[in-house]
FIBADO-683098 format. One record per residue (C-alpha): residue in three letters; residue number from 1; x, y, z. Coordinates in steps of 0.1 Angstrom, whole numbers. Layout:
// residues N
+------+------+-------+-------+-------+
: resn : resi :     u :     v :     w :
+------+------+-------+-------+-------+
:  ALA :  NUM :     X :     Y :     Z :
...
+------+------+-------+-------+-------+
// end
This chain:
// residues 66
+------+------+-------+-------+-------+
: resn : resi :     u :     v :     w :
+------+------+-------+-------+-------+
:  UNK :    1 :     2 :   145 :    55 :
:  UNK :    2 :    -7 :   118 :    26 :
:  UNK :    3 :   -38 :    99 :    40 :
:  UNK :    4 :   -58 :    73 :    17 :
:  UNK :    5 :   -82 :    53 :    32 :
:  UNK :    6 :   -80 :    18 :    21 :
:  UNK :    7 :  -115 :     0 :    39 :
:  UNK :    8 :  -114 :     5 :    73 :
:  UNK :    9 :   -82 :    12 :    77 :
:  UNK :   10 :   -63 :    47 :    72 :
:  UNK :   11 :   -29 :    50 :    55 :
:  UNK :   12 :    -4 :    80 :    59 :
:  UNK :   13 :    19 :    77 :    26 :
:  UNK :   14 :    43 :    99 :    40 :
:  UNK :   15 :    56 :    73 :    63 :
:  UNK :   16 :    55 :    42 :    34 :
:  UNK :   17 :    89 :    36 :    37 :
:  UNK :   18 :    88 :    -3 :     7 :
:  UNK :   19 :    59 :   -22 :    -7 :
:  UNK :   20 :    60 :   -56 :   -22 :
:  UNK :   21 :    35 :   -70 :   -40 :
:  UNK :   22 :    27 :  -109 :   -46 :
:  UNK :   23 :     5 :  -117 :   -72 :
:  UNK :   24 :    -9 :  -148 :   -84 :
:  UNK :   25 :   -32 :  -160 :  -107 :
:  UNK :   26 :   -67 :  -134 :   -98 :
:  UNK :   27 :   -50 :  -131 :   -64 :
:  UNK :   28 :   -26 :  -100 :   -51 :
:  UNK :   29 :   -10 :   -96 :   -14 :
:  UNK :   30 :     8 :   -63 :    -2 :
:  UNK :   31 :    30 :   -63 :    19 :
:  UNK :   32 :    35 :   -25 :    34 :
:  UNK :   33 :    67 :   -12 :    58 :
:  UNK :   34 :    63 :    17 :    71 :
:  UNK :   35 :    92 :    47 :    88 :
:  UNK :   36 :    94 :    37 :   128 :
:  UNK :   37 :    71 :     7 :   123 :
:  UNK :   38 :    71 :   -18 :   154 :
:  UNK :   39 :   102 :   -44 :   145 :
:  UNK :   40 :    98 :   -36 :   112 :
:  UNK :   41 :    67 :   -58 :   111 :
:  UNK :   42 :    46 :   -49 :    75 :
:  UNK :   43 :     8 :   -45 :    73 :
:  UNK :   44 :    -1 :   -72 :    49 :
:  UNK :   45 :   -35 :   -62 :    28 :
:  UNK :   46 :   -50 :   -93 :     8 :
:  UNK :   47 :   -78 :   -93 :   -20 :
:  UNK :   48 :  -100 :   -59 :   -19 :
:  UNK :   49 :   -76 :   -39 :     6 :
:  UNK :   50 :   -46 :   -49 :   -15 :
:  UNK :   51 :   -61 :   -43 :   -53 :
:  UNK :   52 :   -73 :    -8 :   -41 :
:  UNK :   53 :   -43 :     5 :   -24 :
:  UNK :   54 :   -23 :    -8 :   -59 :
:  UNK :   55 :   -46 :    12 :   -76 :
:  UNK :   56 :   -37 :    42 :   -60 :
:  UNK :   57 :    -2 :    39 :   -58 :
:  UNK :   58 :    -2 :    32 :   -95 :
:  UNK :   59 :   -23 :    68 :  -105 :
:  UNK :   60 :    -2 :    86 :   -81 :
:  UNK :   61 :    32 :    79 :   -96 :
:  UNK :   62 :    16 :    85 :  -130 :
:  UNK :   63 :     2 :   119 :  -116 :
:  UNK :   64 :    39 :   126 :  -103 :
:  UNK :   65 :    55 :   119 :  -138 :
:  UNK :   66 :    30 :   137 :  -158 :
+------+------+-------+-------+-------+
// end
């Protein structure tokens, strides 16, 4: 398993199934779907959450390509 802990809350990658982000201005939203999520409701991380998990998505697929 692929787990990142992004504040309090603990992410398994393996199951990200899309992620949109919405930024504006100094400002960035994420919205995250996951495989076998609950009516395909996303977890939407704002401000800190949502800059951090970015972040890490960003070096991983560099990682991967490198």
């Amino acid at each position: 398993m692929h787990l990142v802990r992004i504040g309090k809350r603990v992410l398994n990658l393996d199951n990200l199934s899309y992620c949109e982000a919405q930024v504006w201005q100094e400002e960035i939203s994420l919205k995250v779907s996951f495989i076998g999520s609950a009516n395909n409701t996303p977890l939407t991380l704002t401000d800190e959450e949502a800059k951090a998990l970015w972040k890490y998505l960003e070096h991983a697929v560099v990682e991967k390509v490198a």
